[in-house]
N, C-alpha and C positions, 0 to 999 in steps of 0.2 A: 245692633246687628245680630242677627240670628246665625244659629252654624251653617245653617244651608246660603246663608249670607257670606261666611266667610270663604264658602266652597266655592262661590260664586264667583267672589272676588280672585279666587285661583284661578281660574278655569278661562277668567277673561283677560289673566294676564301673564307673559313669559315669568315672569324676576317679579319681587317686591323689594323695598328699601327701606331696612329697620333702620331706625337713627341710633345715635352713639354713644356718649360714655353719660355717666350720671354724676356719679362722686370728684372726677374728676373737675369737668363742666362747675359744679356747685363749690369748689373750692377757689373757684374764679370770682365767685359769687358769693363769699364770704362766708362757707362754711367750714369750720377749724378743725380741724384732728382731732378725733375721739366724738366729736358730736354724732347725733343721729340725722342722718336725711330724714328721716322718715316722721319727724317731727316736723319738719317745711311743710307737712301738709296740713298744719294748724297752724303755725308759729308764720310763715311765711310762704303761704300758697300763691302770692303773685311772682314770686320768682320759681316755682316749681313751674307754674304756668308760661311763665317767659318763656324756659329752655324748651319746654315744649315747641312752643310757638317757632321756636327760631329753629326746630329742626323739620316740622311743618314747611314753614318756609324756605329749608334748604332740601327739600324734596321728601322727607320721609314717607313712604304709605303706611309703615306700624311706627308707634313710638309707645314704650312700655312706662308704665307706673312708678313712681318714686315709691316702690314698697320691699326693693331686694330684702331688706334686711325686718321686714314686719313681721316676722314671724314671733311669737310671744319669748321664742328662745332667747331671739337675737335682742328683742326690746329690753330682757328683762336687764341686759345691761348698761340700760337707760332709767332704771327703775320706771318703765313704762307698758310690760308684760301684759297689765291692765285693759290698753288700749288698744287691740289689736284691731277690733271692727272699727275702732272710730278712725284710726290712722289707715288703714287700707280701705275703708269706703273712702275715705276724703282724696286718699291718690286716686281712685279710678275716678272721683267726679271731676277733679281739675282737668284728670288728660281727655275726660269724655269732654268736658267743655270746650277743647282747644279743637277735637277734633270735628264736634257738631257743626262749628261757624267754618268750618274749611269748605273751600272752595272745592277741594278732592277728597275722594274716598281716604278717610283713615280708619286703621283699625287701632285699636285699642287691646294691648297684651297687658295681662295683669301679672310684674313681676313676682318672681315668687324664688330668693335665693338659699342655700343652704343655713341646719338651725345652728352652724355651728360647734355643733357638739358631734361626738363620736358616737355611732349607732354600734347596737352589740352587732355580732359577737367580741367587738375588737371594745367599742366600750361599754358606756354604762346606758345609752338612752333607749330607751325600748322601742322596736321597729309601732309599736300600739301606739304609745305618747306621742313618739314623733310626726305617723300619719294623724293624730286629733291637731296637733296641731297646724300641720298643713291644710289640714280641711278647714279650720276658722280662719285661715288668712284665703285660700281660693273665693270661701262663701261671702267674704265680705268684699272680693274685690269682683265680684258677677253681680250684688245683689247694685255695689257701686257704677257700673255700669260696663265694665270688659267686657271684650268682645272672644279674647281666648285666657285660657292660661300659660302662662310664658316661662318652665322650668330654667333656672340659668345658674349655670356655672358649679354644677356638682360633681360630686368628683367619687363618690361608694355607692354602688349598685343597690345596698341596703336602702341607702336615703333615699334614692331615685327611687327607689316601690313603694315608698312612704309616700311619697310628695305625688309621685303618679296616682297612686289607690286614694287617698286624700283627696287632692284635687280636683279627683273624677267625680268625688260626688258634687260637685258645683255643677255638673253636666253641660261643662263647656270646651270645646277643643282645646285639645295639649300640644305646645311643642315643650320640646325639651333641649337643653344642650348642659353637655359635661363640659370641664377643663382640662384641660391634660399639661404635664409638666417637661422636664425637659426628656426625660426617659421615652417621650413619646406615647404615654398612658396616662389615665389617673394617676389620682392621688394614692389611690387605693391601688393600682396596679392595674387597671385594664385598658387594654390597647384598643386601637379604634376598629377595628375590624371585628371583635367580640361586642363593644357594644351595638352596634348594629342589629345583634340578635338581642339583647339585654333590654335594649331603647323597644322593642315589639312587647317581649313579652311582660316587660314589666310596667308599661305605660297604658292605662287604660285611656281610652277616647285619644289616641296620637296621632295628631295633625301633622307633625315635622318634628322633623329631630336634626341636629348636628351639632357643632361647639363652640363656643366663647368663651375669651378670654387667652389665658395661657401665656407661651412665653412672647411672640408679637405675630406679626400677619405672615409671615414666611412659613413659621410653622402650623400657622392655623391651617393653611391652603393645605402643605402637607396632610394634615390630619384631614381634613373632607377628601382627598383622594383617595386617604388610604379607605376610609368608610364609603366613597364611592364605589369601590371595587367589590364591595358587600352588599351594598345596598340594591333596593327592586326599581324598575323602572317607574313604579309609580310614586315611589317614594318622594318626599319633599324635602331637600338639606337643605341646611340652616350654617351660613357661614356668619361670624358676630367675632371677628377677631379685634385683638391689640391694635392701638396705631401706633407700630415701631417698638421699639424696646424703650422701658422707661430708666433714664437716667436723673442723677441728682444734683442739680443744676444750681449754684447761688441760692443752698436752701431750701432749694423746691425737686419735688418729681417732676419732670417733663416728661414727655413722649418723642423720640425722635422721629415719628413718621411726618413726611408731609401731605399737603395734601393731595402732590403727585404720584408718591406711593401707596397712597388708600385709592386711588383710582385704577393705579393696577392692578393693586390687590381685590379690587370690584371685580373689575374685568378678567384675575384668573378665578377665582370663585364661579362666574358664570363658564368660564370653557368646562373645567369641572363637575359641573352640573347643578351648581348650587341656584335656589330660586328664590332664597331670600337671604340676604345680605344685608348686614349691617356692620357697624363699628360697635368696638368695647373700650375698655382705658385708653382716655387719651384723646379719644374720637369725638371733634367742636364741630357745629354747625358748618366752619367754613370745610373742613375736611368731608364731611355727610356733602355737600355741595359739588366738590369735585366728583365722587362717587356719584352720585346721579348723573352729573352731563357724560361723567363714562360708559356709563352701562344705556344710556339711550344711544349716544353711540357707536356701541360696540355691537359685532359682528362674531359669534361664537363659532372661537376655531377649536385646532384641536386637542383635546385635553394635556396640557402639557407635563412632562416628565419632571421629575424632583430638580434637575440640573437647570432648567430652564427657570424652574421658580426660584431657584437661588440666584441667578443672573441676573432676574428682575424685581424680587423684593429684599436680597440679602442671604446671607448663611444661614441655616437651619442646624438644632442640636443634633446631637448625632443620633437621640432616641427617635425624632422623627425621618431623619435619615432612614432608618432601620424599616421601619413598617411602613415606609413608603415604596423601598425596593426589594422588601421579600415578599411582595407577590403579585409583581408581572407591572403588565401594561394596565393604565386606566379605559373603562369602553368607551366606544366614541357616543358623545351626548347627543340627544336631540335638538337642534337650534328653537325648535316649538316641543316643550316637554307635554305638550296637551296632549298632540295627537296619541303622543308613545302612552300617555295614563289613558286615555278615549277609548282606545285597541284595546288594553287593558282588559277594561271594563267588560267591553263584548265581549270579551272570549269567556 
């Protein structure tokens, strides 16, 4: 799929539906703690390909690459640093495989998550290194066959100009999304309303931006409001939250969402204005499932205020509290976000 392909695929549709967690999903699946995903795409590519498959078949239209963690940064804690191109071409041919024999249009995002380490000025990795190495995991997951690059889950503005300038030389559309903590910003300290302008100018080629992960779906919705209320009509958010808060359960992480609360949390994401939605930790096929029968559907009302999203998905911290009601009302969305980008354009 070419970019004018993926524009294509915008233009002909309200919402898209990213699928859901990875690490999570693959610990069902027999991967231990401490291992690397990003090995399953030698070691055991028919179950990278399953979960694909099974989020295909619970509606997904993008589903992202088992490479969050390819970066040579993140590898070298595998003693696998080595492998960068052979382990991020191999992820984008498994999910380019799943998605060729679909009966529907899939797009294919080539993850691409934090290298882990600290960028100066606060540490030691140099904004130069850090962009080399973004750029050999983008180039090997374009040449594997993605159809964008999928920035996820960063959290310092530094890294994010790295991984944007990086990854733009693959010359393929960017989204991007940060995480934010309970403070209601980065890790690093910035609120969602500043990255708005941060996500423009530091992201070359930016298809969509908005955020994943964090502390569960309550607060995610939060944060896309608050960055709605900054953002341009043409703009494209990207909601990819938690399912529920994870607790430790007999042993194990779970997720307390179900899959009636990732359904509303679908549903306020689109009042909101969000056009692509997906799940992060925690988020199984059967959960990606009820989000799609909700969002077909659903009928987008009015952007709802912080109160209402706590009513319906839970309590929020008090950091997203905060820049959710210090500054106003959210606008009212477009039910067809084409026409309002269409206008746009002509003018």
């Amino acid at each position: 799929m070419s970019p004018s392909r993926w524009e294509k695929v915008l233009n002909e549709r309200d919402w898209l539906l990213a699928d859901g967690a990875t690490g999570t999903n693959y610990f069902a699946m027999g991967l231990q703690s401490g291992d690397s995903p990003e090995l399953w795409n030698i070691d055991h590519p028919d179950r990278v390909a399953s979960l694909h498959r099974q989020f295909v078949e619970s509606g997904a239209d993008i589903i992202l690459t088992n490479s969050f963690g390819g970066s040579a940064y993140r590898l070298k804690l595998h003693q696998a640093e080595s492998r960068v191109r052979e382990l991020n071409y191999a992820a984008a041919q498994i999910a380019r495989g799943i998605a060729d024999v679909s009966e529907r249009q899939v797009i294919i995002a080539g993850s691409i998550g934090p290298t882990g380490e600290i960028l100066e000025p606060i540490g030691s990795l140099s904004i130069a290194d850090a962009t080399a190495a973004f750029e050999e995991q983008a180039a090997a997951l374009v040449d594997g066959g993605v159809d964008i690059i999928w920035l996820e889950t960063m959290s310092s503005k530094e890294e994010l100009q790295a991984a944007g300038v990086g990854a733009a030389k693959a010359e393929a559309p960017i989204v991007a999304t940060m995480t934010f903590d309970t403070n209601g910003s980065t890790m690093m300290g910035v609120p969602p309303a500043q990255l708005v302008d941060i996500y423009h100018a530091t992201v070359p080629r930016l298809a969509a931006y908005g955020a994943n992960c964090g502390v569960g779906a309550a607060d995610l919705i939060g944060t896309i409001s608050a960055m709605r209320r900054h953002s341009s009509p043409q703009d494209i958010l990207v909601a990819k939250g938690n399912c529920g808060i994870p607790q430790f359960v007999d042993g194990e992480i779970k997720y307390s969402g179900t899959p009636e609360l990732m359904a509303e949390y679908a549903c306020l994401a689109r009042d909101i204005g969000a056009r692509i939605i997906g799940g992060c930790c925690g988020t199984t096929p059967t959960h990606l499932a009820a989000m799609r029968d909700a969002l077909v559907a659903h009928q987008v009302r009015t952007p709802p205020e912080i109160d209402t999203i706590v009513d319906i998905l839970g309590p929020v911290t008090a950091g997203t509290r905060a820049v959710c009601t210090s500054t106003g009302s959210l606008p009212e969305t477009d039910a067809n976000p084409r026409r309002s980008r269409n206008s746009r354009r002509r003018k």
